[in-house]
The first five atom37 places (N, CA, C, CB, O) and aatype in JSON, in Angstrom:
{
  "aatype": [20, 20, 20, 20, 20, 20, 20, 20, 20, 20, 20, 20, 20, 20, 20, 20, 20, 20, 20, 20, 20, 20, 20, 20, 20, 20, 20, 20, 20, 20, 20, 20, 20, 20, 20, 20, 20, 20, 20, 20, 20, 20, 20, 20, 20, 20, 20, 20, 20, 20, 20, 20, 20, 20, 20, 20, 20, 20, 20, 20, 20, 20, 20, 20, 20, 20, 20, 20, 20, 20, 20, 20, 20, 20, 20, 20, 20, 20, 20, 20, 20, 20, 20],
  "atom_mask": [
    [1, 1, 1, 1, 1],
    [1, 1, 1, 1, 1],
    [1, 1, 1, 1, 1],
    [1, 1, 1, 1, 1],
    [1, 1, 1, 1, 1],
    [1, 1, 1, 1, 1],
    [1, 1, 1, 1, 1],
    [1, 1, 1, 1, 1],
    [1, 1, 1, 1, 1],
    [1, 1, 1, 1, 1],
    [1, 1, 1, 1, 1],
    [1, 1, 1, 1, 1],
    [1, 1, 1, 1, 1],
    [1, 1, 1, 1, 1],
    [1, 1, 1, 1, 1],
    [1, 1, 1, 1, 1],
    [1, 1, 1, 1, 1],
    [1, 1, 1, 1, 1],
    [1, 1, 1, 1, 1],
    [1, 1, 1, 1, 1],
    [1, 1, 1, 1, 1],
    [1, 1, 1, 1, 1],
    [1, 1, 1, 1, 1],
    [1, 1, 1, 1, 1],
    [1, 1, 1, 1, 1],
    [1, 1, 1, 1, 1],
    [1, 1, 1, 1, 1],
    [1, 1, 1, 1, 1],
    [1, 1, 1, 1, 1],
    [1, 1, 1, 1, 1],
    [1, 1, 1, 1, 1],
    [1, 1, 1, 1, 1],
    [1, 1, 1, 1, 1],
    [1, 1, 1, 1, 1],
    [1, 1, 1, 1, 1],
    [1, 1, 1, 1, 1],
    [1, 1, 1, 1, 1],
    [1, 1, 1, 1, 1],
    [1, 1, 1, 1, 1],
    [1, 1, 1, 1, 1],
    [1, 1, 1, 1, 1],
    [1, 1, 1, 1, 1],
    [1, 1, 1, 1, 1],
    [1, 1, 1, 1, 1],
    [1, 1, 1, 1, 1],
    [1, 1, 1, 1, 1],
    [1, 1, 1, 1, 1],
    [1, 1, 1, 1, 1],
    [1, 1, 1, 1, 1],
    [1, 1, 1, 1, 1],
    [1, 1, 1, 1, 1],
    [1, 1, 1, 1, 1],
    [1, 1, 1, 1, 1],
    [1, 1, 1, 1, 1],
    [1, 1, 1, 1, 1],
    [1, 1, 1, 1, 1],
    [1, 1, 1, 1, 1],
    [1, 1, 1, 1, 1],
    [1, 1, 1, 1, 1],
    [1, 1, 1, 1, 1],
    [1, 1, 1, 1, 1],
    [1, 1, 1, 1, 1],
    [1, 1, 1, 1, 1],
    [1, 1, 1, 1, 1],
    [1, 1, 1, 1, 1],
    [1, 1, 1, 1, 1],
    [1, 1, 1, 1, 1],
    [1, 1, 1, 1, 1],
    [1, 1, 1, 1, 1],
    [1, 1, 1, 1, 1],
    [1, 1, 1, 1, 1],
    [1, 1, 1, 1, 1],
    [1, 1, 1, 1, 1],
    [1, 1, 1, 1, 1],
    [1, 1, 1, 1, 1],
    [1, 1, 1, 1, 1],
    [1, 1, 1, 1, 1],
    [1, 1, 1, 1, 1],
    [1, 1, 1, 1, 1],
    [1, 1, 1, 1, 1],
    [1, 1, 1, 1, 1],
    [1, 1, 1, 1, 1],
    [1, 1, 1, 1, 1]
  ],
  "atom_positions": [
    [[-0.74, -33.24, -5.06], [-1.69, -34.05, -5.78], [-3.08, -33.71, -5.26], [-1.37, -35.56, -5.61], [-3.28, -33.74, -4.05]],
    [[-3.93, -33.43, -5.98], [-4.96, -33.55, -6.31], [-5.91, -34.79, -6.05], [-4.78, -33.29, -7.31], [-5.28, -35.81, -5.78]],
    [[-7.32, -34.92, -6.08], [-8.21, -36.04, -5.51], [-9.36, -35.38, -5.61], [-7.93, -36.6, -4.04], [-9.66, -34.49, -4.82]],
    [[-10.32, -35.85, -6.87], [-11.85, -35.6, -6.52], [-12.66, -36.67, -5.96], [-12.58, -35.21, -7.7], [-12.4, -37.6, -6.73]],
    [[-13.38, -37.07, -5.21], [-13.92, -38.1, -4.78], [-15.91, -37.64, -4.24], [-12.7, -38.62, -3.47], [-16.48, -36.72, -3.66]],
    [[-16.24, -38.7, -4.78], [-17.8, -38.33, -4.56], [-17.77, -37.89, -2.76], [-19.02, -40.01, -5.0], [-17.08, -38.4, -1.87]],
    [[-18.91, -36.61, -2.65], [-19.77, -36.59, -1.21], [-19.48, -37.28, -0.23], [-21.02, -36.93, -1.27], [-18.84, -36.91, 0.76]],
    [[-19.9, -38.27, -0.43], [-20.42, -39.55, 0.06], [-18.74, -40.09, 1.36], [-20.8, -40.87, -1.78], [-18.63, -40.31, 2.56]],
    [[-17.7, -40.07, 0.03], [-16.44, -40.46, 0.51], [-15.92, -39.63, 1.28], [-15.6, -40.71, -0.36], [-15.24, -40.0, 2.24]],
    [[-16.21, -37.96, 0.9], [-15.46, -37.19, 1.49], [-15.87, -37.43, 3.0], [-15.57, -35.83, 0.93], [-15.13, -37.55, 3.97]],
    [[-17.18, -37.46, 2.93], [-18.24, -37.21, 4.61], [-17.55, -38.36, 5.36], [-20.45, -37.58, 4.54], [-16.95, -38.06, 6.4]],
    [[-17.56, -39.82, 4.91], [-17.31, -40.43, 5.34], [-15.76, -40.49, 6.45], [-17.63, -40.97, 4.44], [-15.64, -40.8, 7.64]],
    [[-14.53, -39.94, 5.17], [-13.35, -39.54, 5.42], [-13.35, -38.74, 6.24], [-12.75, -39.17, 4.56], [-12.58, -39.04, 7.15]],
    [[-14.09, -37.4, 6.45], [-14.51, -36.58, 7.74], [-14.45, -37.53, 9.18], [-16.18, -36.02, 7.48], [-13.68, -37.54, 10.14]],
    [[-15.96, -38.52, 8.72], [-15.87, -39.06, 10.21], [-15.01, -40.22, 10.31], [-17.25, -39.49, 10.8], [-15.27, -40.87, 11.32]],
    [[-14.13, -40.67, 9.64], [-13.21, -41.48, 10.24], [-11.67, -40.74, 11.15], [-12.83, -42.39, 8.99], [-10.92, -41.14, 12.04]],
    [[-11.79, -39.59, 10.36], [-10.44, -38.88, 10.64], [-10.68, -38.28, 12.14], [-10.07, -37.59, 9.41], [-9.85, -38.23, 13.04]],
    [[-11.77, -37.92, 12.18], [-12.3, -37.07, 13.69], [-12.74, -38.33, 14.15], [-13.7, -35.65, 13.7], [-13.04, -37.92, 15.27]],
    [[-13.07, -39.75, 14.2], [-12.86, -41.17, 15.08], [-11.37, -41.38, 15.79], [-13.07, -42.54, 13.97], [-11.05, -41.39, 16.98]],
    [[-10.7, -41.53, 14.75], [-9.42, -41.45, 14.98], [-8.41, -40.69, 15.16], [-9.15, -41.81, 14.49], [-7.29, -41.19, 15.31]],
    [[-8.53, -39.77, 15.18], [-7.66, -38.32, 15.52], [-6.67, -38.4, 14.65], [-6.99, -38.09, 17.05], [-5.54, -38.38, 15.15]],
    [[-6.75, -38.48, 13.4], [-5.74, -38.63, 12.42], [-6.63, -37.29, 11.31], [-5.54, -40.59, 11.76], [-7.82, -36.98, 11.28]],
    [[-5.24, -36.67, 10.36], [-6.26, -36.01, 9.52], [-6.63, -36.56, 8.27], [-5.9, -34.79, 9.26], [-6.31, -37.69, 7.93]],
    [[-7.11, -35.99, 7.77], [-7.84, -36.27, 6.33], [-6.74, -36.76, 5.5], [-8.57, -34.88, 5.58], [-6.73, -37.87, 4.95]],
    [[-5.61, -35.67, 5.41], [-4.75, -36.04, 4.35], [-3.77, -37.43, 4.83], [-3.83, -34.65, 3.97], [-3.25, -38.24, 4.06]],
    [[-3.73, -37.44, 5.92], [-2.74, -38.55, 6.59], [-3.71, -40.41, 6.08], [-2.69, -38.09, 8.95], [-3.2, -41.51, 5.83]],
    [[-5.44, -39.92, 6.11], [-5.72, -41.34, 5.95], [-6.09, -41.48, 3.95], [-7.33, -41.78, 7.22], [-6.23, -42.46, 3.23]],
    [[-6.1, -40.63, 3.79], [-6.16, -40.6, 2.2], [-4.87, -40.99, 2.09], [-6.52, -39.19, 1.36], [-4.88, -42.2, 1.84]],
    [[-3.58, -40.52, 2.17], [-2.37, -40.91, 1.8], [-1.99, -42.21, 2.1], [-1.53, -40.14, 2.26], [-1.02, -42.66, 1.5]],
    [[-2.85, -43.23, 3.3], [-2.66, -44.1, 3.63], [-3.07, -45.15, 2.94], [-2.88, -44.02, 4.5], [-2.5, -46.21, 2.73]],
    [[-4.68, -44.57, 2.44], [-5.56, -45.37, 1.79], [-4.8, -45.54, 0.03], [-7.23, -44.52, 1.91], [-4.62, -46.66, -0.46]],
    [[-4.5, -44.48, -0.57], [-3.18, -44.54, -1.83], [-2.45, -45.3, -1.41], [-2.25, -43.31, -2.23], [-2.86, -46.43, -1.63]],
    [[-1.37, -45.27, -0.8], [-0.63, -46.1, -0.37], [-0.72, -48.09, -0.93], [-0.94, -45.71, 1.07], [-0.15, -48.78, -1.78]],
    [[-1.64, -48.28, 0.02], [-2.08, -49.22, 0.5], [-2.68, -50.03, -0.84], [-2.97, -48.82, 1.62], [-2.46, -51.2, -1.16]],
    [[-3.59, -48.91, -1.58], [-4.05, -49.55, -3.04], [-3.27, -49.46, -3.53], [-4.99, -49.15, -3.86], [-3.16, -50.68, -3.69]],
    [[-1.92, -48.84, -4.35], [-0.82, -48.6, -4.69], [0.1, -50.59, -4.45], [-0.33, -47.05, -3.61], [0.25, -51.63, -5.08]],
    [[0.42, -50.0, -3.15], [1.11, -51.48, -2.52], [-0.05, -52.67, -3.28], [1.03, -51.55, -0.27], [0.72, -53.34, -3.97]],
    [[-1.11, -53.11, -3.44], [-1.87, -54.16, -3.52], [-2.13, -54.33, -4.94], [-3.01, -54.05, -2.72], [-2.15, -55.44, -5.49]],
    [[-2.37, -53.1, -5.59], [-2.16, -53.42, -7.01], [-1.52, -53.54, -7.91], [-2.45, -53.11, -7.44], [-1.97, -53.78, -9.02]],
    [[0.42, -53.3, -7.49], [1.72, -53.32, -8.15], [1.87, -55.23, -7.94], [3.13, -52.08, -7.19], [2.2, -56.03, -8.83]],
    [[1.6, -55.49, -6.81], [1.66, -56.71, -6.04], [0.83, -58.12, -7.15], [0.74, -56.32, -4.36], [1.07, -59.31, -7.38]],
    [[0.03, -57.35, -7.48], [-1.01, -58.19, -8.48], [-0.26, -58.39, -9.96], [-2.6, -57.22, -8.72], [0.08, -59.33, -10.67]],
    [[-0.23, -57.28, -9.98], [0.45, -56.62, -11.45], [1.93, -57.82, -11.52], [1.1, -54.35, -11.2], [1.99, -58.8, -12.26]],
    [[2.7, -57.5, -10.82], [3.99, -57.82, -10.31], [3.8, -59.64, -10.44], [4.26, -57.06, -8.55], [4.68, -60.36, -10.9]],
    [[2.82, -60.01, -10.06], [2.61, -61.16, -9.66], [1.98, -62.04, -11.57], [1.36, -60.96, -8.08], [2.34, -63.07, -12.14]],
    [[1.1, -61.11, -11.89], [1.28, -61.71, -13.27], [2.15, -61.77, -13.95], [0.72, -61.38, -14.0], [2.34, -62.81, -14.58]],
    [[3.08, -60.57, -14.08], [4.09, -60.59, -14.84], [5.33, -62.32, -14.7], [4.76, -59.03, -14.34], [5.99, -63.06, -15.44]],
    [[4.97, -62.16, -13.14], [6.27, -62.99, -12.88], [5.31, -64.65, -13.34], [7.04, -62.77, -10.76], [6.02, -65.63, -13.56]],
    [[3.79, -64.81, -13.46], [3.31, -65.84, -13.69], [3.81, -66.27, -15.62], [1.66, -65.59, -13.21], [4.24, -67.26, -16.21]],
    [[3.43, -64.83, -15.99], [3.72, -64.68, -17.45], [5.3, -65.34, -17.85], [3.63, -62.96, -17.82], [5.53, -66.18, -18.72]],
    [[6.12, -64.79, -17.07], [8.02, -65.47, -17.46], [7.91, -66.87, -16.88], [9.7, -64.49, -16.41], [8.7, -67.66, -17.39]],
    [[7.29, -67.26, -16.14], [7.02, -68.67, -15.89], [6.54, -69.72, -16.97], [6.08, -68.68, -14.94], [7.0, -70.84, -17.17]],
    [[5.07, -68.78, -17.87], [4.45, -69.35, -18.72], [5.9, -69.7, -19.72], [3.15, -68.4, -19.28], [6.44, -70.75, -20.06]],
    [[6.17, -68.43, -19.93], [7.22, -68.47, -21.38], [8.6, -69.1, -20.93], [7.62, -66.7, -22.09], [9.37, -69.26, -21.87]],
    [[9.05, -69.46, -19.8], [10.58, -70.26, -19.32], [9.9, -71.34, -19.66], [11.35, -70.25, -17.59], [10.51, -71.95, -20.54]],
    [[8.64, -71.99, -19.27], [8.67, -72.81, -19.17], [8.07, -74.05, -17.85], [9.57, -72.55, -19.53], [7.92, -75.26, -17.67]],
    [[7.95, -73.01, -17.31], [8.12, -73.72, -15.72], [7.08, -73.37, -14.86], [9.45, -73.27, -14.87], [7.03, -72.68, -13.84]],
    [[5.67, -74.41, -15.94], [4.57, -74.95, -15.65], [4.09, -76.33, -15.55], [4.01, -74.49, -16.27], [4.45, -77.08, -16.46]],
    [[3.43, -76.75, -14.74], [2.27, -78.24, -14.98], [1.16, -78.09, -15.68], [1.58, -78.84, -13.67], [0.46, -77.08, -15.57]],
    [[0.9, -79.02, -16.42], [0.0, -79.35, -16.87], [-1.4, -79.57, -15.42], [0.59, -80.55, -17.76], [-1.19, -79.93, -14.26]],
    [[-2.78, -79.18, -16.08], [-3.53, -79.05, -15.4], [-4.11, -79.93, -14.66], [-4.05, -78.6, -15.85], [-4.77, -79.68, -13.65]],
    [[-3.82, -81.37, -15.25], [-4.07, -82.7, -14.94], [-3.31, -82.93, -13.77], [-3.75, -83.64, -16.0], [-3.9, -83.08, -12.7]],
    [[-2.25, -82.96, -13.84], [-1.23, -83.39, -13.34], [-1.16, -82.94, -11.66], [-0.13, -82.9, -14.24], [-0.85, -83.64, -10.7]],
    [[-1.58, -81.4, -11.72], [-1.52, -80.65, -10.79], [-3.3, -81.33, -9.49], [-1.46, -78.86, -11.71], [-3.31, -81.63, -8.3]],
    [[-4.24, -81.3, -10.36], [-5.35, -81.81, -10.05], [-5.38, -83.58, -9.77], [-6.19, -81.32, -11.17], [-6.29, -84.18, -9.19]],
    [[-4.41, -84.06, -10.22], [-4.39, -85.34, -9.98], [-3.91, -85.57, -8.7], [-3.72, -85.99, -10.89], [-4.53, -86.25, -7.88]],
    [[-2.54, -84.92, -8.43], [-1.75, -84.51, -7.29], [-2.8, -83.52, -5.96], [-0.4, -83.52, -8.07], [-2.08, -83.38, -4.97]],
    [[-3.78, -83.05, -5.8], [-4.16, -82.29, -5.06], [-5.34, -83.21, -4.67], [-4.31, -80.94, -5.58], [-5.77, -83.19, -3.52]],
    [[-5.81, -83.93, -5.52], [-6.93, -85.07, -5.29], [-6.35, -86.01, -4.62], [-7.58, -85.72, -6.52], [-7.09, -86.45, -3.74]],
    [[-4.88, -86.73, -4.69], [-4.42, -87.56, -3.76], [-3.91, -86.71, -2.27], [-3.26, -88.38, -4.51], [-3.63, -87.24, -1.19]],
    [[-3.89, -85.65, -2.53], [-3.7, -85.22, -1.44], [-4.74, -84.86, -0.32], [-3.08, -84.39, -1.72], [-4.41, -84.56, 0.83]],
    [[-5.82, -84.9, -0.71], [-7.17, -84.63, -0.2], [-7.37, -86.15, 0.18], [-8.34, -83.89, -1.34], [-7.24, -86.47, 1.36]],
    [[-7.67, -87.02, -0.71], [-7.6, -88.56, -0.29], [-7.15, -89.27, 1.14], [-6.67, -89.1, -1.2], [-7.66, -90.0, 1.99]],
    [[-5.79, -88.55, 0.89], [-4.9, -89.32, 2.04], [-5.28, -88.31, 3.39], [-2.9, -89.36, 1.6], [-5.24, -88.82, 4.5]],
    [[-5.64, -86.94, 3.26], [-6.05, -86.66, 4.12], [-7.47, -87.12, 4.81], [-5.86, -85.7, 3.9], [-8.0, -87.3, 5.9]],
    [[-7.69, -87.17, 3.42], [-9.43, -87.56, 4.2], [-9.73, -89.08, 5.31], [-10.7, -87.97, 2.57], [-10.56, -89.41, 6.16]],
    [[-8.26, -89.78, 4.57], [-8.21, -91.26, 4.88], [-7.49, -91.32, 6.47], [-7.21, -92.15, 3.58], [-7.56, -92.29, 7.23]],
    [[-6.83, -90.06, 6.74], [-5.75, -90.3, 8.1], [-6.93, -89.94, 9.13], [-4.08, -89.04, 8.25], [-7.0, -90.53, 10.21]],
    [[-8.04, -88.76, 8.68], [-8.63, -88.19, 9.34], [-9.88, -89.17, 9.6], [-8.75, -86.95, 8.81], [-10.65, -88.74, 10.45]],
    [[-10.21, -90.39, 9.02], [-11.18, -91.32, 9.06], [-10.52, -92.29, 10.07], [-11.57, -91.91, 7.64], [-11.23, -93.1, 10.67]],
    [[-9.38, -92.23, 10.26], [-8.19, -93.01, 10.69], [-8.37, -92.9, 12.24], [-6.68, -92.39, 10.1], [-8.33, -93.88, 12.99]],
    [[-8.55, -91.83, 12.59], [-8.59, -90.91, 14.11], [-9.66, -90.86, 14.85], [-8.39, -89.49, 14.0], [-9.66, -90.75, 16.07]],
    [[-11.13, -91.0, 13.76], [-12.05, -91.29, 14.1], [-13.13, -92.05, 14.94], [-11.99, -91.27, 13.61], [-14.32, -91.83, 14.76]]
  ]
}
């Protein structure tokens, strides 16, 4: 595989690889990797939000916000509590 990348990146990739005594191709393959891993993860993660939408097996927005406001409440109230 192949990789064009601006100047800028390559120079940079230079001095990280000679920082670290690793080579060029070892931290490029790392850096793929890594975006690879983080953006299947995203991807992956809508999809599975999407079969949720369509099963079914959502709250309503209220409901969820009503619930997170009493939960802030009672915290705010234990923590006034201690005070």
């Amino acid at each position: 595989m192949t990789i064009r990348v601006p100047q800028a990146v390559s120079d940079k990739l230079s001095r990280l690889a000679k920082g670290t005594d690793r080579s060029r191709s070892y931290l490029a393959a790392a850096a793929v990797s890594a975006y690879v891993e983080r953006e299947l993860a995203i991807i992956e993660g809508i999809q599975q939000g999407l079969a949720d939408v369509e099963a079914g097996r959502v709250f309503p927005h209220e409901q969820v916000m009503a619930e997170a406001d009493a939960i802030i409440a009672e915290a705010r109230k234990a923590q006034a509590g201690r005070a």
